[in-house]
N, C-alpha and C positions, 0 to 999 in steps of 0.2 A: 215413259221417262218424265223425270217432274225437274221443272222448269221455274226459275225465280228470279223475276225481273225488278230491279230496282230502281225507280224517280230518283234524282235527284232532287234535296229539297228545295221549296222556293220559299220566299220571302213574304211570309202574312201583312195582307197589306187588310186594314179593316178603316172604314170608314162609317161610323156612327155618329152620334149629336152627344152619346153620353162620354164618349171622349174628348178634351181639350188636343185643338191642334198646337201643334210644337210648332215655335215660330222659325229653328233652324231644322233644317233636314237631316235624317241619320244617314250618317256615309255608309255608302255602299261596302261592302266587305266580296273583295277581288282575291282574296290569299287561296293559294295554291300550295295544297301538302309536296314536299320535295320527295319523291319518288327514286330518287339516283341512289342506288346502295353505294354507304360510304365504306372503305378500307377496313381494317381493323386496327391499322396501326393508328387512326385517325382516334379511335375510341380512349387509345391506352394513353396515347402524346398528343396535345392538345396543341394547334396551332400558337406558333412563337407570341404573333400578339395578338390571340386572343387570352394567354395565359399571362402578358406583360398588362391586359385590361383589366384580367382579374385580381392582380396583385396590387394594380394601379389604384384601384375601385372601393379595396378592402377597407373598412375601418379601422382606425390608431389602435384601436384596443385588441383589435385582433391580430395585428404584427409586432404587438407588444408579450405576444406569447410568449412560454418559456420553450425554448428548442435545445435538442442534443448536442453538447459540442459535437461539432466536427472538424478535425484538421485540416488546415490550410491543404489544396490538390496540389502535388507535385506538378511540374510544367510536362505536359503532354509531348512522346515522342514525335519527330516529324512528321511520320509516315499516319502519325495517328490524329492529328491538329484538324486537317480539312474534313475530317469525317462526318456526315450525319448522324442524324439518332442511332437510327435503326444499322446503321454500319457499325455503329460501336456495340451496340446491343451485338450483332453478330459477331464478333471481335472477343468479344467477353463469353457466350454462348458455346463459340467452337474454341476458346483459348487459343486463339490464334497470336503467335509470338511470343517471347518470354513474358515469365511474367511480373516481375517486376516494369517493364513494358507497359502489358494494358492492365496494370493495377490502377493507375491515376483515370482510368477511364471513369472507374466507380466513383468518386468523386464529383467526377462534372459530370456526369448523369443524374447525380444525387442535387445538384444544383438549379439541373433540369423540371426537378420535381417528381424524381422517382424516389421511392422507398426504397430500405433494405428487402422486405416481405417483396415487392414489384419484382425486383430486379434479381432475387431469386426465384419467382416465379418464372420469369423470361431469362435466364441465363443459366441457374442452376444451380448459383453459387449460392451458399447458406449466408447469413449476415455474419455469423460468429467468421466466418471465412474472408468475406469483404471484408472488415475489421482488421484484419488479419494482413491481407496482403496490402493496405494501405500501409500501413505502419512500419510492415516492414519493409516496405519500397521507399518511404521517408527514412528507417533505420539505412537504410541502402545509399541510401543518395549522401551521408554524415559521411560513412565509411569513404566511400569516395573522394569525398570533400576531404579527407582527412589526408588522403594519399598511403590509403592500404596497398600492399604487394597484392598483384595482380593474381597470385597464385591464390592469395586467399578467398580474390573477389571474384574468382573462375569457380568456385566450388558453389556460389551462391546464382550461378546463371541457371541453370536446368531447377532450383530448389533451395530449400533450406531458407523458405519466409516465415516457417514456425520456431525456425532458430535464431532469425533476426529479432522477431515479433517479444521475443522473452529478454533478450536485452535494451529493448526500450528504454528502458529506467535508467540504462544508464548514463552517464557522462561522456561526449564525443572522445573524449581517451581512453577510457574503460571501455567502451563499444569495441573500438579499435582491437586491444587488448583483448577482449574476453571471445571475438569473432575468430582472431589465431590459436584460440586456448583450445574453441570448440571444434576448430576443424584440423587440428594437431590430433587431438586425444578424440576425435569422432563419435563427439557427444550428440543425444537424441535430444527429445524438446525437454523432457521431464528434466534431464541433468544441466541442461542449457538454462531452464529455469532455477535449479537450486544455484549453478553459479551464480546469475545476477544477485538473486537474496544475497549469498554468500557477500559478494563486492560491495553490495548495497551495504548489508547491516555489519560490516567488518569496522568502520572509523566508533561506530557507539559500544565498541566490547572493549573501550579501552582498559575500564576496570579488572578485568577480567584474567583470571591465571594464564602466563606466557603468550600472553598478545602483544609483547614489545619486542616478543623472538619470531614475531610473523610480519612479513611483507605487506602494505595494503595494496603497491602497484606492480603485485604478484595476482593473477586470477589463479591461480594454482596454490598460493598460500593465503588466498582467504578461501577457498575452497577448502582447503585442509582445516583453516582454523574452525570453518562448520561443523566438520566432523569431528573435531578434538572438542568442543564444548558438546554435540552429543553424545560423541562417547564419556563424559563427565556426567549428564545426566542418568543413561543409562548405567554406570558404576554408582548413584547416587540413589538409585530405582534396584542396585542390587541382580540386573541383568547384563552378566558375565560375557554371556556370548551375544550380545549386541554390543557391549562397549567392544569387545575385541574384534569385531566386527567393522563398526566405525570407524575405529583404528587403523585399521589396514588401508581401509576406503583413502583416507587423510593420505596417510606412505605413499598412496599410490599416485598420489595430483602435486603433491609437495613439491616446491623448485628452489627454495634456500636450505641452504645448508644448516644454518641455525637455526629455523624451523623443523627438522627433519631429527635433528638432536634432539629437541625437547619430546616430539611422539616418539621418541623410540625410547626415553629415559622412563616415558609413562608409563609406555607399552610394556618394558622390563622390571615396571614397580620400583623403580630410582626417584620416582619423583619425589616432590614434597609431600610431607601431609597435611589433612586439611586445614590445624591449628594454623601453623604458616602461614598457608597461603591466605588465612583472612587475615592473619598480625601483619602482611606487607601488602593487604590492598586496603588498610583499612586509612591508609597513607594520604590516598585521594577515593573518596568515600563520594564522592557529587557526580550525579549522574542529571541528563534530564531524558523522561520517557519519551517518547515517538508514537503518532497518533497509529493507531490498531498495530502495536507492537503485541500487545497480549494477544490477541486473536493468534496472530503469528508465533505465537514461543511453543514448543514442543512444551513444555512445564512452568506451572506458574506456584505462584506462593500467596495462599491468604493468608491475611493478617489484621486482628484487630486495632481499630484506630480511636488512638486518647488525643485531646485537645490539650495544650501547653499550660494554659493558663486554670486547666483546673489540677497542677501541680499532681506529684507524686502520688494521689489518691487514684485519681484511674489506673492510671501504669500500674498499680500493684493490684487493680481492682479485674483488671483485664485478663481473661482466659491466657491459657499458659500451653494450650494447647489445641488443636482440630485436625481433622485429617479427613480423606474420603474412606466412603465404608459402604459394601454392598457390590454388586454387579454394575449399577451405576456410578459411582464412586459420588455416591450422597456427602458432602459436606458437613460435619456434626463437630460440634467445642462441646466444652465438660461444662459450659455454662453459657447461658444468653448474655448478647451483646448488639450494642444496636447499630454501631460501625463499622465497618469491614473494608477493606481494602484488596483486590487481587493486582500481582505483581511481576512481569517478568520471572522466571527461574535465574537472574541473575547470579555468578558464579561466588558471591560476599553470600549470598542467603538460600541459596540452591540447597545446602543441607541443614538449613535452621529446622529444627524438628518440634523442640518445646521452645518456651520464652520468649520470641517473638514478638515483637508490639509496634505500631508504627505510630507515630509522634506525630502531630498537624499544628504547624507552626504558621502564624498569619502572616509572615515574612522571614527573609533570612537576616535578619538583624542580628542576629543573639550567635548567628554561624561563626569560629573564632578564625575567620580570614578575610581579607578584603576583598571588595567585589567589587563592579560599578553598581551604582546606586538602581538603575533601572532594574540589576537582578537581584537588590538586597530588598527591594518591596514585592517580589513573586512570593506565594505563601509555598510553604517547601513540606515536605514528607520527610521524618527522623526516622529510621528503622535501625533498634538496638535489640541487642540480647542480654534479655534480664537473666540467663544463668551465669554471666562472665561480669558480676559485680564490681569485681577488685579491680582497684587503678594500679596496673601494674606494668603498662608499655606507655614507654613515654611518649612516642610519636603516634599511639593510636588517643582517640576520640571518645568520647564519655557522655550521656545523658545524666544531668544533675540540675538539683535545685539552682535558680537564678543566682547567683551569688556565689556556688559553689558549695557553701558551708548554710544553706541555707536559709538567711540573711536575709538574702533580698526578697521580695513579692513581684516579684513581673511572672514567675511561673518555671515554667523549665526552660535549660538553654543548652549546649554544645561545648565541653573544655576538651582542649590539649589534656592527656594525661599530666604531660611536664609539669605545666602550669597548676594541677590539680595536687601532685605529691607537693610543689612547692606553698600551695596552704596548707597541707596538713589534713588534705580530704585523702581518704585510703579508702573508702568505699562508694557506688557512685549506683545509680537506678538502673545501667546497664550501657553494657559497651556497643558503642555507634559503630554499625556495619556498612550504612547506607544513607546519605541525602539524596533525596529524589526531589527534580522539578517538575514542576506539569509541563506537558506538550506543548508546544505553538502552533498556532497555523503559521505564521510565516515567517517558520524555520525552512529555509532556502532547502534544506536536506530532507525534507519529507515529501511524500507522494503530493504532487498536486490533484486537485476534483480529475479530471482528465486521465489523468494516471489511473 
C-alpha cells in the first residue's frame, strides 16, 4: 500500500550577515482556508449587503452605463410581498397562482440583479416570455383601472397575456375597446395584433378612398378599413382572388352601417374609378409620414427626387418610369438617376405607374394655404404626375414655374388650379397628388424607443 504524508509548510527563517535586518518584524500570517461548503443558492444570489457594497464601491463611470429600459414593477400581490428570493424563484418555477399575479415577480427579481438569461435558467421562463407577461400584467392593470366588465376581465384570468401583450400600443380607451373586440370575435395573438396596427394606423389614412365612411372608435371598422386598403392593393397588383378575399375578411369585422355600404359597393364593382378618387383626394393632398411606416406598408412606391430650385429642367429630365423585374423584384428606371425616394403605397399614388416625380422643397412656403409658421419652414416632399399636365380641376393642385406663367426665379411652387386658369396658365409640369412631411420624433402619435 503506498502512503503520502504531508508537512505542513513552515516559515524560512535565515539568518546571515549578507542580509540586512528589517528594523519592523513581518507579521505572522494566522489565515485559515474556510472549509464549510456553502449553499448553492449562496453562489447564484449574493448576500443583500454584500451586493449593496458592491454597487456602493462601483465607480461613476461604470453606473453611468447604458441599461435596457425596463418598466416601472407593477405592486406585488399580498400573498407575494413577504416573500424571499428563493420563494419567488419557486413561485415563478412551478407558476404557482395566476398569472398576471407572479408576473411582477420578474421585475423585482430583475432589480435584485438577476438577468432575463438567470431567471430562465432557474425558472424556465424564456425572456421573450418575461417580456411578455410584464406588459401584459401592466396592459391588465389599465383595463382594470378603466372599469372593464368583469365578463371581459374573467377571460383574461387562466390566459390570454399574448393578447394583451399586442395591444400595448394602444390608448387606455382603445385597450378597453379592442379587449371586447378580441374576446367577442375570439381572436388569436396574430389577429390581436393586426387589430392594434389596424387602430394604430387608422387616424393617418385620412387621405385615403372612403375613410370618412369608417369609424376610428369602431375596432371593427378600422379593422375592416385594413382590409379594404388591402384589398385596393391586391386589385392594384391585379390579384383577383385576394382582393376578394380581403374583402369578405373586412364584411366580416365591420360594425357601422355606412361602412359596410361602401365594401359592399366595392365588392359589387359600384364603386368609383380610379380617376375620381384622386380628383377628390387631391383636395387635401398633405400628409406627414410616421417613423418605420415604410417597413410596415404591404406596397411602397419609388420615385425619383428633383430639387425646386433647379426649376422645370429636372422634372422633365427625370425617369418616367422603373418598376421591379426578376424573381427578386430588382429595381430598374429607363435611365440613371441619382435621387430616389421610397414611399408608402399611399391610396393618391398606389397606382401611379409612369410619370411620377417627387419635388424637394426647402420649406413649405411656396404651399398655396396657410399654415403656422413652425410647419411653413419643414422642407416638404411635392409628388405630381407628369402625364396629367392640363389645368383642368379647379380645386385640384398643380406643380409650376414660381410665378405660374413663369416670371418668377424662386423655382417651382404649388397653385390652385382656380387660380392657375384665372392667369391664363392652361398647361402646368404636372398634377400634385401628394405633399409629404418628414417624420418627427415628438410626434406624441408614434412608437416611442420603448415601444
Amino acid at each position: 500500500m503506498f502512503s503520502l504524508t504531508v508537512n505542513s509548510p513552515k516559515l524560512l527563517s535565515l539568518s546571515t550577515p549578507f542580509l540586512p535586518s528589517h528594523p519592523h518584524p513581518l507579521p505572522t500570517i494566522t489565515h485559515k482556508p474556510n472549509l464549510t461548503p456553502r449553499p448553492i443558492s449562496a453562489l447564484i444570489i449574493p448576500p443583500s449587503g454584500q451586493r449593496n457594497q458592491q454597487y456602493s464601491t462601483a465607480p461613476p463611470q461604470q453606473q453611468q452605463l447604458y441599461q435596457p429600459f425596463r418598466p416601472p414593477p407593477s405592486p406585488l400581490p399580498p400573498k407575494f410581498r413577504n416573500l424571499d428570493i428563493n420563494s419567488k424563484l419557486e413561485v415563478l418555477a412551478n407558476r404557482l397562482g395566476l398569472w398576471y399575479e407572479y408576473a411582477p415577480l420578474i421585475p423585482s427579481l430583475t432589480n435584485e440583479g438577476f438577468t432575463p438569461s438567470t431567471l430562465e435558467e432557474i425558472t424556465g421562463i424564456t425572456g421573450v416570455e418575461q417580456n411578455r407577461l410584464v406588459v401584459a400584467a401592466q396592459v391588465r392593470d389599465t383595463l382594470v383601472e378603466s372599469g372593464l366588465d368583469e365578463e371581459t376581465l374573467s377571460f383574461f384570468e387562466s390566459g390570454g397575456a399574448e393578447l394583451l401583450y399586442e395591444i400595448r400600443l394602444l390608448s387606455g380607451k382603445q385597450r378597453s375597446d379592442a379587449a371586447r373586440f378580441l374576446v367577442r370575435n375570439g381572436f388569436d395573438m396574430k389577429q390581436a395584433q393586426d387589430l392594434a396596427r389596424a387602430m394604430k394606423d387608422f387616424p393617418r389614412r385620412r387621405i385615403d378612398y372612403g375613410w370618412d365612411k369608417f369609424t376610428g372608435d369602431s375596432p371593427g371598422d378600422c379593422l375592416a378599413f385594413w382590409f379594404f386598403r388591402l384589398a385596393q392593393e391586391h386589385a392594384a397588383a391585379a390579384a383577383e382572388e385576394s382582393r376578394v378575399e380581403a374583402m369578405e375578411k373586412a364584411l366580416e369585422v365591420v360594425e357601422t352601417e355606412s361602412a359596410r355600404n361602401v365594401l359592399v359597393e366595392v365588392l359589387e364593382g359600384k364603386g368609383v374609378d380610379k380617376d375620381s378618387v384622386i380628383d377628390e383626394q387631391v383636395k387635401v393632398p398633405l400628409v406627414r409620414m410616421k417613423l418605420g411606416e415604410v417597413a410596415e406598408s404591404t406596397k411602397v412606391v419609388v420615385l425619383p427626387v428633383c430639387k425646386a430650385e433647379k426649376r422645370e429642367f429636372e422634372v422633365e429630365a427625370a425617369p418616367w418610369e422603373c418598376g421591379g423585374v426578376g424573381d427578386f423584384g430588382v429595381v430598374e428606371a429607363e435611365k440613371d438617376w441619382r435621387r430616389w425616394v421610397v414611399l408608402p403605397g399611399w391610396q393618391p399614388i398606389a397606382g401611379l405607374e409612369r410619370g411620377g416625380v417627387a419635388v424637394s422643397f426647402k420649406s413649405g412656403k411656396l404651399l398655396p394655404w396657410k399654415e403656422k409658421r413652425k410647419y411653413k419652414e419643414e422642407p416638404v416632399l411635392v409628388v405630381a404626375d407628369r402625364g396629367r399636365k392640363e389645368v383642368v380641376v379647379d380645386d385640384g393642385f398643380y406643380l409650376v414655374l414660381s410665378g405660374g406663367n413663369g416670371s418668377g426665379d424662386e423655382g417651382l411652387m404649388v397653385e390652385r388650379g382656380l387660380t392657375l386658369k384665372e392667369m391664363g396658365v392652361e398647361k402646368s409640369l404636372g398634377m400634385v397628388l401628394l405633399v409629404v412631411r418628414p417624420p418627427k420624433w415628438e410626434d406624441e402619435e408614434q412608437l416611442i424607443d420603448e415601444d
